[in-house]
PASEBA-1860 file (N, C-alpha, C; in nm, 3 decimals):
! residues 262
1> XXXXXXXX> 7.525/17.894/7.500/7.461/17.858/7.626/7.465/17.706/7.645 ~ 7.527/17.632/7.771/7.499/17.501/7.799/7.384/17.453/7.821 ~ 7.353/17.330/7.806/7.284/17.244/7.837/7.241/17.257/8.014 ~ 7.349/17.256/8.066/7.275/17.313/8.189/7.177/17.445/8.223 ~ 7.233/17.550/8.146/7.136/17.679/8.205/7.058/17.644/8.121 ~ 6.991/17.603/8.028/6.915/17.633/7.935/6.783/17.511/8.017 ~ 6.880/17.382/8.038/6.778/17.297/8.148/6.699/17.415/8.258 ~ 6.820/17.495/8.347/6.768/17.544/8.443/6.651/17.654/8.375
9> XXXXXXXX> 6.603/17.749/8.275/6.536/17.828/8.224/6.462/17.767/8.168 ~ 6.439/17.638/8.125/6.323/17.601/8.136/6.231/17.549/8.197 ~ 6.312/17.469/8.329/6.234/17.406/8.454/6.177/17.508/8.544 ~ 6.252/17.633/8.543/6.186/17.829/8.576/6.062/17.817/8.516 ~ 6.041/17.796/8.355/5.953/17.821/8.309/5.848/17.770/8.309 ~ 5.852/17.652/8.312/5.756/17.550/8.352/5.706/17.535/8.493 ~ 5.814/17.586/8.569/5.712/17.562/8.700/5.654/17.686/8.769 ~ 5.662/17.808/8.699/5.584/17.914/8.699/5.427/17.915/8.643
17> XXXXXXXX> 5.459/17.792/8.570/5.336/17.769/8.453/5.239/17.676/8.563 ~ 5.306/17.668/8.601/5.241/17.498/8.666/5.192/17.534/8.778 ~ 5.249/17.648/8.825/5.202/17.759/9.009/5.072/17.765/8.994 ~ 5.048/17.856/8.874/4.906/17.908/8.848/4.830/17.836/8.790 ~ 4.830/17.734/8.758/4.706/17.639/8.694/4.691/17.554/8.771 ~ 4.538/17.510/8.780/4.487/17.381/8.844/4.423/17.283/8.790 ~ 4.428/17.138/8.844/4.302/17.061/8.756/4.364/17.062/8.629 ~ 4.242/17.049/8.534/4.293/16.982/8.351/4.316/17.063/8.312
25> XXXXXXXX> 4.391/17.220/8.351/4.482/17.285/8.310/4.618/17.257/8.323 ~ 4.666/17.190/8.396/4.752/17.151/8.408/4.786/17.068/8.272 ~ 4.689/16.997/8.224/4.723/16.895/8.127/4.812/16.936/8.021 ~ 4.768/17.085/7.990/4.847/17.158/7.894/5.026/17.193/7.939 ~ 5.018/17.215/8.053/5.150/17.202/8.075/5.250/17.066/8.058 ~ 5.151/16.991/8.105/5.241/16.838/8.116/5.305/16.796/7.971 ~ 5.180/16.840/7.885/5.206/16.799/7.747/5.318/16.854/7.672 ~ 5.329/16.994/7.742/5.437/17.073/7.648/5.576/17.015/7.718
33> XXXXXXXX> 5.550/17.016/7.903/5.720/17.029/7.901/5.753/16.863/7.863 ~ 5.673/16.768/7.867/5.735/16.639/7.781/5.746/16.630/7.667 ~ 5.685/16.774/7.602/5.726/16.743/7.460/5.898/16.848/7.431 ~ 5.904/16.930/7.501/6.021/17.065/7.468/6.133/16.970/7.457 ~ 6.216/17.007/7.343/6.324/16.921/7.309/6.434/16.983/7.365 ~ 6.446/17.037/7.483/6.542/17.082/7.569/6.514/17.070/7.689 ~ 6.442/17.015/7.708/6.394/16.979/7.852/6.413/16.852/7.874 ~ 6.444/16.801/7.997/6.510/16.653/8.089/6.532/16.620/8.168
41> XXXXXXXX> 6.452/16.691/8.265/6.430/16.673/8.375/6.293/16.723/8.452 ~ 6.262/16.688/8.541/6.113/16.725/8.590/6.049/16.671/8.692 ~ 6.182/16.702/8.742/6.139/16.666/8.937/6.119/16.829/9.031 ~ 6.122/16.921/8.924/6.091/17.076/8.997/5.951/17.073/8.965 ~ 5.913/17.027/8.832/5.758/17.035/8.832/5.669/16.937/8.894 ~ 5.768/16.800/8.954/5.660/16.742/9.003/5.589/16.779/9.146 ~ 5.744/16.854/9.186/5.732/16.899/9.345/5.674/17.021/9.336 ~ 5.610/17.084/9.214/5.501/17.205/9.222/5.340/17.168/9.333
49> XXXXXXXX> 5.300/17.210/9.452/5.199/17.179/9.477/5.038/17.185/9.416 ~ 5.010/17.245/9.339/4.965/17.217/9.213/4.909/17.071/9.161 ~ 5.086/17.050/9.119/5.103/16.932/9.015/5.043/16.833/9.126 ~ 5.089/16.841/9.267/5.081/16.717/9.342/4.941/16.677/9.393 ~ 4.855/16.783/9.342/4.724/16.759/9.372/4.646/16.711/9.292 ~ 4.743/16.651/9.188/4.666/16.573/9.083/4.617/16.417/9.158 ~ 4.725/16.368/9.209/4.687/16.256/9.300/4.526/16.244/9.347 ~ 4.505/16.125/9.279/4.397/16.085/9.341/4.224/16.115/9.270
57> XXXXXXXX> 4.310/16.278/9.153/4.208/16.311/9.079/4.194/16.240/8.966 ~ 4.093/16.300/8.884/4.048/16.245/8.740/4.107/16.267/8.639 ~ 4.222/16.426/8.710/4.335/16.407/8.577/4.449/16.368/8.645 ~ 4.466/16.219/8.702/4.589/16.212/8.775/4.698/16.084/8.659 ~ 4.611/16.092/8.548/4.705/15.996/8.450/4.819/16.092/8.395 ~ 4.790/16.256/8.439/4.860/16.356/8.374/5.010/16.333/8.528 ~ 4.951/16.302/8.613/5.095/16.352/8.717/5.176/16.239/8.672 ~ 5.079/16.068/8.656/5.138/15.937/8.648/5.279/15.953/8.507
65> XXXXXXXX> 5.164/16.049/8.401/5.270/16.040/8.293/5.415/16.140/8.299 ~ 5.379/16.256/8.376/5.512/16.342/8.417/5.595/16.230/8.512 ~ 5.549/16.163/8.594/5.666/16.049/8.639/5.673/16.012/8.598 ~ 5.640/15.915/8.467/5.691/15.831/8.348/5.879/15.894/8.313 ~ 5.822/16.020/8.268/5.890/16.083/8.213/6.052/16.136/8.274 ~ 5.995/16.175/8.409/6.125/16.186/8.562/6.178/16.034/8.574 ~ 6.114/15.963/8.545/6.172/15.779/8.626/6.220/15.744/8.500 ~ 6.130/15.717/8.417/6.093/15.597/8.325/6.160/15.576/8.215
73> XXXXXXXX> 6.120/15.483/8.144/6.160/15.451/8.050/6.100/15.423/7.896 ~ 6.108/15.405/7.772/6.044/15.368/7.703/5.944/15.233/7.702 ~ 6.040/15.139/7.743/5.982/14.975/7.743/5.875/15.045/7.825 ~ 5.916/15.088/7.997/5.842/15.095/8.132/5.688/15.151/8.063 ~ 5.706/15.224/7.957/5.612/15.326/7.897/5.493/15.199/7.864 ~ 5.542/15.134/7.777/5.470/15.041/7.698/5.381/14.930/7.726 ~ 5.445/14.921/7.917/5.426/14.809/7.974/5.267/14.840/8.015 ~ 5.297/15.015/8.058/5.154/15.076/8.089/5.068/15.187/8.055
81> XXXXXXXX> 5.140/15.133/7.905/5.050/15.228/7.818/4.863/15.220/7.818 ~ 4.824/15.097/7.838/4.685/15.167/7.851/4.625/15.254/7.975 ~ 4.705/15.240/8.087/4.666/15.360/8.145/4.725/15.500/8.163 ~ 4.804/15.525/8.049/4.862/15.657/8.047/4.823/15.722/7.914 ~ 4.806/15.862/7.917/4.816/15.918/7.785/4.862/15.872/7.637 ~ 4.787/15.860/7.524/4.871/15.839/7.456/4.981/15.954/7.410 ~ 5.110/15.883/7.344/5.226/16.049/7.338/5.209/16.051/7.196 ~ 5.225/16.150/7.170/5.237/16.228/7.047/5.415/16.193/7.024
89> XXXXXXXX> 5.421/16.193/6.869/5.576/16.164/6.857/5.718/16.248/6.907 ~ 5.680/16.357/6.926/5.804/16.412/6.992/5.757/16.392/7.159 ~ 5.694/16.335/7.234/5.677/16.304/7.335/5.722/16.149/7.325 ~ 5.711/16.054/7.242/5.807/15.976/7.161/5.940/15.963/7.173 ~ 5.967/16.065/7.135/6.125/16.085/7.086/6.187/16.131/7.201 ~ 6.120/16.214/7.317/6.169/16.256/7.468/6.255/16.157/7.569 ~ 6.084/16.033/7.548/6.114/15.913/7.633/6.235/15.822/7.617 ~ 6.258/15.814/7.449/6.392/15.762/7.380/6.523/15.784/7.438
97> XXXXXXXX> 6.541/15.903/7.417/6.637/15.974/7.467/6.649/15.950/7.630 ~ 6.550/16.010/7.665/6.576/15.963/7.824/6.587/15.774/7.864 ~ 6.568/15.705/7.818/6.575/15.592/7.817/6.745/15.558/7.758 ~ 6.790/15.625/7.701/6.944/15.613/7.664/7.057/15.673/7.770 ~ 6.964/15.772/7.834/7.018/15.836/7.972/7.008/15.712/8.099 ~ 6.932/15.602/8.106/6.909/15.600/8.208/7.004/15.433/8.184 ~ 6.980/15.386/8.062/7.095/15.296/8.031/7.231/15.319/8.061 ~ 7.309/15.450/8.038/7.412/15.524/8.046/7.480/15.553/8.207
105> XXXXXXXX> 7.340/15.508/8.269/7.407/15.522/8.419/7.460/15.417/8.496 ~ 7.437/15.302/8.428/7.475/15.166/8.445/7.591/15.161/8.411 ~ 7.574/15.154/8.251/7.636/15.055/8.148/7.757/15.192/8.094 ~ 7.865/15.159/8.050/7.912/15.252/7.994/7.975/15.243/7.827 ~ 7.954/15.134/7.820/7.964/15.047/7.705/7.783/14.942/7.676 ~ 7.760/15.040/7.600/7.538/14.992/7.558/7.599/14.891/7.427 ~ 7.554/14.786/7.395/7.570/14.703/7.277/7.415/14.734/7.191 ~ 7.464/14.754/7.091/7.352/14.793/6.991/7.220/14.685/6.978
113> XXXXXXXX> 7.239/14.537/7.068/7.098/14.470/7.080/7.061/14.508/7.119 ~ 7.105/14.550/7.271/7.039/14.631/7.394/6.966/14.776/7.347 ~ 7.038/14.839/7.304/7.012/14.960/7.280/6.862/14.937/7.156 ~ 6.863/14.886/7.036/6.755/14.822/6.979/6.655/14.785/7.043 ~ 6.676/14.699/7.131/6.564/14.640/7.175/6.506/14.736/7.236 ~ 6.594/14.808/7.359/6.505/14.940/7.444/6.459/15.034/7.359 ~ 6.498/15.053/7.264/6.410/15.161/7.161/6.327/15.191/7.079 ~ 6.324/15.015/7.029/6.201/14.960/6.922/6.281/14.972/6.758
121> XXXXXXXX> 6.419/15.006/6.760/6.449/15.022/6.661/6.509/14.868/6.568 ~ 6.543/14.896/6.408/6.522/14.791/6.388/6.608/14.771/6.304 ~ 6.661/14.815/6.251/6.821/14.840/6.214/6.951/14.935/6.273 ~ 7.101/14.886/6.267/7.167/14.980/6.275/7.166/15.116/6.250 ~ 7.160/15.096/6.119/7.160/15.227/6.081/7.114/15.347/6.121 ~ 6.973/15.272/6.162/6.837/15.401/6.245/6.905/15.414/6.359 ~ 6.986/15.293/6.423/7.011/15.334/6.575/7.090/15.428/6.593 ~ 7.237/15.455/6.488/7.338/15.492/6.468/7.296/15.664/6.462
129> XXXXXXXX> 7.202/15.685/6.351/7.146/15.805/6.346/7.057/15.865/6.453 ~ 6.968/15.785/6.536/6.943/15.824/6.625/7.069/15.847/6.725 ~ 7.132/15.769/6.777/7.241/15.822/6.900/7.336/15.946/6.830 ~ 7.377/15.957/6.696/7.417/16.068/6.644/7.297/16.200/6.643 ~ 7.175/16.192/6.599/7.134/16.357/6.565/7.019/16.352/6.710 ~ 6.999/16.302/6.751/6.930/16.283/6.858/6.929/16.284/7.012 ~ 7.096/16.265/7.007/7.153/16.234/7.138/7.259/16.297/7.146 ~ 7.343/16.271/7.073/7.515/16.366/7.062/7.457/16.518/7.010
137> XXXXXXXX> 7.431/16.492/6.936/7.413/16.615/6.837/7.339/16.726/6.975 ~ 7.228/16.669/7.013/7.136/16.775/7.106/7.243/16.799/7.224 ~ 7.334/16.705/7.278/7.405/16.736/7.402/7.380/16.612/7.505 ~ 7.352/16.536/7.497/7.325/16.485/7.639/7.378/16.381/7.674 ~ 7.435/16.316/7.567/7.545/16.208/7.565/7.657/16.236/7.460 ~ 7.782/16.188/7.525/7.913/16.185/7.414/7.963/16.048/7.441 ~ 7.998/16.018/7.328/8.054/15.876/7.325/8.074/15.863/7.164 ~ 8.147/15.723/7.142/8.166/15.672/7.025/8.120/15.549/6.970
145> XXXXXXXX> 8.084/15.548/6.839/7.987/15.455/6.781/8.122/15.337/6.738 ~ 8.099/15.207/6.767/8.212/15.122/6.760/8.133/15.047/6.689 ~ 8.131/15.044/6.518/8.068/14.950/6.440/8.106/14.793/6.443 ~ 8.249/14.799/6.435/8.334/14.684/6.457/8.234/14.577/6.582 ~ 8.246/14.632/6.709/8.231/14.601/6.812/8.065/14.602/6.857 ~ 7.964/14.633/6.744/7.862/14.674/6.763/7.793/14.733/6.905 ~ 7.858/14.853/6.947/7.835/14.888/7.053/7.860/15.027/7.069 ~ 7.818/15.133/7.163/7.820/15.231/7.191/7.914/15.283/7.303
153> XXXXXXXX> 7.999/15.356/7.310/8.098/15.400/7.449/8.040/15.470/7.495 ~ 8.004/15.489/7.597/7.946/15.631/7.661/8.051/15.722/7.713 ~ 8.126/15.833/7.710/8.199/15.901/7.794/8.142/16.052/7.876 ~ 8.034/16.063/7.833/7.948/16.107/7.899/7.768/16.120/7.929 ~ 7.729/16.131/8.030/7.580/16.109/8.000/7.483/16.192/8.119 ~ 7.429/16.301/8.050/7.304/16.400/8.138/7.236/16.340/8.271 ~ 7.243/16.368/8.374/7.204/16.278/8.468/7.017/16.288/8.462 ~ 6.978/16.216/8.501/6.842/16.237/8.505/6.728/16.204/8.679
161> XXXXXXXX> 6.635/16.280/8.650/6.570/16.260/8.814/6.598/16.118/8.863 ~ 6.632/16.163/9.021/6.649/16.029/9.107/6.524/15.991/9.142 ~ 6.509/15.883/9.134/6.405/15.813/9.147/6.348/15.784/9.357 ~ 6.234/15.804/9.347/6.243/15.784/9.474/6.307/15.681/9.591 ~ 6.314/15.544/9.584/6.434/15.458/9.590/6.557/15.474/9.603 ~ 6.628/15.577/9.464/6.778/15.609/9.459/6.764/15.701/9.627 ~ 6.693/15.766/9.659/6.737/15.863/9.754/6.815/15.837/9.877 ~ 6.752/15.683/9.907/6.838/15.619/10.006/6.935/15.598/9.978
169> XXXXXXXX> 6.998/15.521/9.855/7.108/15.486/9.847/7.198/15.594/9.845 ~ 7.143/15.708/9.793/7.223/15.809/9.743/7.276/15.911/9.918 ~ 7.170/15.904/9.970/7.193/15.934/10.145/7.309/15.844/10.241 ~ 7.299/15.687/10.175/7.414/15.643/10.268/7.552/15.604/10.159 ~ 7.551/15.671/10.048/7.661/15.677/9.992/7.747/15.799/10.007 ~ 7.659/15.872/10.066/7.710/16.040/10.127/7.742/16.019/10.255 ~ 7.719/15.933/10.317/7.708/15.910/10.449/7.856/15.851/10.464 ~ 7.877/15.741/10.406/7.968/15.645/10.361/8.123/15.771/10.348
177> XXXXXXXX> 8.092/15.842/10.213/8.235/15.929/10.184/8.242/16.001/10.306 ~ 8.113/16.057/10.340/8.174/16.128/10.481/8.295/16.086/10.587 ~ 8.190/15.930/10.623/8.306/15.885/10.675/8.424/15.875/10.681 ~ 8.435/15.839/10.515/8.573/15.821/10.478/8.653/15.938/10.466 ~ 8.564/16.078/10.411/8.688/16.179/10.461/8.712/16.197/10.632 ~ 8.602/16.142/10.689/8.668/16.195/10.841/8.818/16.129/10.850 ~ 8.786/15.998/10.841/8.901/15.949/10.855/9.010/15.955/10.776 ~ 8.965/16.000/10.692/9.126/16.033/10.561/9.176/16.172/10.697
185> XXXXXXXX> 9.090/16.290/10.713/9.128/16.396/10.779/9.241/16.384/10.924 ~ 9.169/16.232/10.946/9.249/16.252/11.118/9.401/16.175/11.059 ~ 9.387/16.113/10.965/9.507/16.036/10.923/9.614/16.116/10.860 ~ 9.557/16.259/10.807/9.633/16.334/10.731/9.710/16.424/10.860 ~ 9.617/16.437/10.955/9.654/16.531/11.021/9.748/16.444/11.164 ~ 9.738/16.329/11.162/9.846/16.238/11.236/10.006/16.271/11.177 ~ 9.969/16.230/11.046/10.118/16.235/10.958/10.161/16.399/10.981 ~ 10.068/16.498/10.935/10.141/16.654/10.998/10.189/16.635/11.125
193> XXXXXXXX> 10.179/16.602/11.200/10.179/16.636/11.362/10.330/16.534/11.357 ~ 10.315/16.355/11.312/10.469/16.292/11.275/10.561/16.389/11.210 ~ 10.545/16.463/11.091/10.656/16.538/11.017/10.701/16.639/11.094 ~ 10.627/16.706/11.186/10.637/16.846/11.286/10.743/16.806/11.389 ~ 10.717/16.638/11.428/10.798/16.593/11.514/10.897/16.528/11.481 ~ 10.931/16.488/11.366/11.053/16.480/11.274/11.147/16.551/11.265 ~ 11.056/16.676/11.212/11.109/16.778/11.190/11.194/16.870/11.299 ~ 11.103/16.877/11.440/11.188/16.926/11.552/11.326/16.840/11.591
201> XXXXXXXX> 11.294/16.686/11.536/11.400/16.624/11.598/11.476/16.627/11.532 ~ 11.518/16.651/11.403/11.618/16.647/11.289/11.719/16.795/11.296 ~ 11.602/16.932/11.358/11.650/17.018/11.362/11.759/17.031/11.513 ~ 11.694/16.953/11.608/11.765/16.959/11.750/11.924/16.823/11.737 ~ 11.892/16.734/11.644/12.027/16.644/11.560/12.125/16.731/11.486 ~ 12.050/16.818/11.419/12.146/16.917/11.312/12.217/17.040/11.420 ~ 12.170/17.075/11.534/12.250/17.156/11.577/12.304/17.101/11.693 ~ 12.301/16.968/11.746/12.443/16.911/11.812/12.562/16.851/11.707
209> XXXXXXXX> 12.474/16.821/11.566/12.607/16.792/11.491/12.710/16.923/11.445 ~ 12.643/17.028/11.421/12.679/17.155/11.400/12.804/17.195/11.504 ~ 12.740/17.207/11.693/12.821/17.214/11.787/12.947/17.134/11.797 ~ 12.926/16.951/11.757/13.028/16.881/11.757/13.179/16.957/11.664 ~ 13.102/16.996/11.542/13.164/16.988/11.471/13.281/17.126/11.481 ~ 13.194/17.244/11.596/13.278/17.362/11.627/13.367/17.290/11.724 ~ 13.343/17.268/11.793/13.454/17.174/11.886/13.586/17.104/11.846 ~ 13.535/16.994/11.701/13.652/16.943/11.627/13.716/17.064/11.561
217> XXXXXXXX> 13.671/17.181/11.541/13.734/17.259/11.460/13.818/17.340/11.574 ~ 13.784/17.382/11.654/13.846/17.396/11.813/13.997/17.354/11.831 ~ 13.923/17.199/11.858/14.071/17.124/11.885/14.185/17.147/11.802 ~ 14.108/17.106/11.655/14.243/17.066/11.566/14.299/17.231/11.561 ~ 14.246/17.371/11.562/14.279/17.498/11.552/14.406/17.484/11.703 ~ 14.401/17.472/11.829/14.458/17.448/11.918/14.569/17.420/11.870 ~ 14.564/17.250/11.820/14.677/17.157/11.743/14.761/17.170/11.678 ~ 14.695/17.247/11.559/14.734/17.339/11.456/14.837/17.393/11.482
225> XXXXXXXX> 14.820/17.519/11.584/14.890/17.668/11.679/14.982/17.581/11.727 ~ 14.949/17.453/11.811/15.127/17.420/11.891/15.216/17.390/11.778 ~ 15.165/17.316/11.649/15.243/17.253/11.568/15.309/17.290/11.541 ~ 15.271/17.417/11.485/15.321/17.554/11.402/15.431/17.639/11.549 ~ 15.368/17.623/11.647/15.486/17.678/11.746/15.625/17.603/11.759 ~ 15.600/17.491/11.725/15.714/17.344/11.762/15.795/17.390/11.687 ~ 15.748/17.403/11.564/15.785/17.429/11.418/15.895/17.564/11.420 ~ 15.835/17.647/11.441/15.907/17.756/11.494/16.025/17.769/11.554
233> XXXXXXXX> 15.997/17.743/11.624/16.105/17.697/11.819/16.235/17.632/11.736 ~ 16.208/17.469/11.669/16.310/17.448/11.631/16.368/17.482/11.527 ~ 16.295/17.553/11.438/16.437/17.622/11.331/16.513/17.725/11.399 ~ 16.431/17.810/11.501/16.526/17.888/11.569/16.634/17.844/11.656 ~ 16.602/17.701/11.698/16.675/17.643/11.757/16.841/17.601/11.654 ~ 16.742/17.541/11.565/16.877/17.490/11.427/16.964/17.638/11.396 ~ 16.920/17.773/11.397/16.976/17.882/11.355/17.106/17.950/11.454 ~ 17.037/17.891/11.594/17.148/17.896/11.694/17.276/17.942/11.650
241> XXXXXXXX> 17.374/18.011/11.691/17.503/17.948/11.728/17.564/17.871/11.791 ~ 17.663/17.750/11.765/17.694/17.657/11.860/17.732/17.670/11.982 ~ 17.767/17.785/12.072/17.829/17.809/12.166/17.700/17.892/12.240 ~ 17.572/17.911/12.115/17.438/17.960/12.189/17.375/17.835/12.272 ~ 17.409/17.774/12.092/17.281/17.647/12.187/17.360/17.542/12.280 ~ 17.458/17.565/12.283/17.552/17.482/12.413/17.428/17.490/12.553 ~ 17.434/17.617/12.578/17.358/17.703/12.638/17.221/17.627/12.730 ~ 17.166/17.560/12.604/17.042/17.486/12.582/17.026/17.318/12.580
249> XXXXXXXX> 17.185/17.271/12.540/17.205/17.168/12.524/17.097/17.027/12.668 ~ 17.086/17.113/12.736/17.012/16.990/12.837/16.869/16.975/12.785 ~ 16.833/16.837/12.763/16.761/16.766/12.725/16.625/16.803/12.780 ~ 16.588/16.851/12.920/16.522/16.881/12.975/16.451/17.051/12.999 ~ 16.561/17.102/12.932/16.549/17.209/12.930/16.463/17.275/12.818 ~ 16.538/17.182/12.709/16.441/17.197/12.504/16.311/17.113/12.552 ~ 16.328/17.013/12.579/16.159/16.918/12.599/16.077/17.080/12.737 ~ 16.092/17.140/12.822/16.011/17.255/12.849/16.010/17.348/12.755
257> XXXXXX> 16.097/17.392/12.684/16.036/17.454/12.592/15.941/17.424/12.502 ~ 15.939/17.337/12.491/15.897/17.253/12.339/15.773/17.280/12.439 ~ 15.723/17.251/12.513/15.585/17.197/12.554/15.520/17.303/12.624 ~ 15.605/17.460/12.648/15.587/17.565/12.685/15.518/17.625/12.532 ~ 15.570/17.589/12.430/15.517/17.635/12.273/15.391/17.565/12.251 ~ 15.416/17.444/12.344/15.258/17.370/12.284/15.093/17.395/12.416
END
């Protein structure tokens, strides 16, 4: 099973969970799906109405920390940690990960300061093992560890909730390709309509050259036939007897024949 359906069967699961509870029941949900180590996303549970009625309440550090979790980041975590939950370590280890996701959408090449610093880690080694059993290993990034180069390749990376902000950009970057296929479309369909008319004209060229060419074959067939008649005429002429072709001897008489054959 991919990483995708298994995302989709659990964001099912969770936001079935999340229908029927209200208030600091909810809390129990929040806690689990930021802790499920297959879960990574959680913009279906935030848009549970439910969840959204945490706003404003007394358990609304529980909705603040499920957006932590959809947006955020580790550092972002830290900055406002005293007014959020504290996390338990695999709620820990969630934010990590997603914080390597959200680097990954930038950068495609992470340098192991960077990556350190955003994680709190404090040697290679830990980092190395974390982006190996933590990150590759679970699915959500592929890439290669470049010790040489102290840095990370990303060649692939789990997308994670758009942030409210991205939506615009993400609306006139759709907006944008649109455009651009309209106009790829009318440009494609200019050039069909040029080749169609190419094409008729190459075909209406190919059959006057065709006609020319019955014509030359015409003539020279004509040409041919007198040649071959000329040809004729005078060996019968040479076969004569002399006292035949006496007969014939006027000059005017062989030049009508001759041209009676042609």
């Amino acid at each position: 099973m991919d990483i995708e359906q298994k995302q989709a069967e659990h964001i099912d699961y969770f936001v079935k969970q999340a229908s029927n509870l209200k208030g600091s029941a909810l809390q129990i949900v929040v806690v689990e799906a930021t802790s499920h180590p297959s879960l990574f996303a959680f913009s279906e549970i935030l848009s549970v109405p439910n969840v959204l009625e945490l706003e404003g309440s007394e358990h609304s550090i529980f909705l603040d920390l499920l957006r932590m979790f959809a947006h955020g980041t580790w550092s972002e975590y830290k900055s406002v940690a005293s007014h959020l939950p504290k996390l338990v370590p695999d709620q820990i280890l969630k934010l990590k990960q997603l914080t390597v996701l959200t680097l990954a959408e930038t950068n495609k090449v992470l340098p192991y300061e960077t990556l350190m610093q955003e994680l709190d880690v404090t040697n290679v080694r830990e980092l190395e093992d974390f982006l190996i059993n933590d990150c590759m290993y679970v699915g959500i990034v592929r890439g290669k560890l470049d010790q040489l180069r102290r840095c990370f390749e990303v060649q692939f990376a789990a997308g994670r909730d758009l942030r409210p902000e991205q939506l615009s950009n993400m609306n006139q970057t759709l907006a944008n390709w649109l455009s651009t296929s309209d106009n790829l479309l009318v440009s494609i369909q200019e050039k069909i309509k040029w080749a169609d008319t190419t094409s008729e004209i190459d075909k209406k060229h190919r059959k006057e050259v065709d006609e020319r060419v019955e014509e030359v074959k015409k003539t020279l067939s004509l040409k041919i036939s007198g040649y071959v008649g000329r040809c004729v005429l005078l060996t019968l002429w040479q076969k004569l007897p002399t006292v035949s072709r006496a007969t014939l001897t006027s000059e005017g008489m062989m030049r009508s024949f001759l041209n009676t054959v042609e």
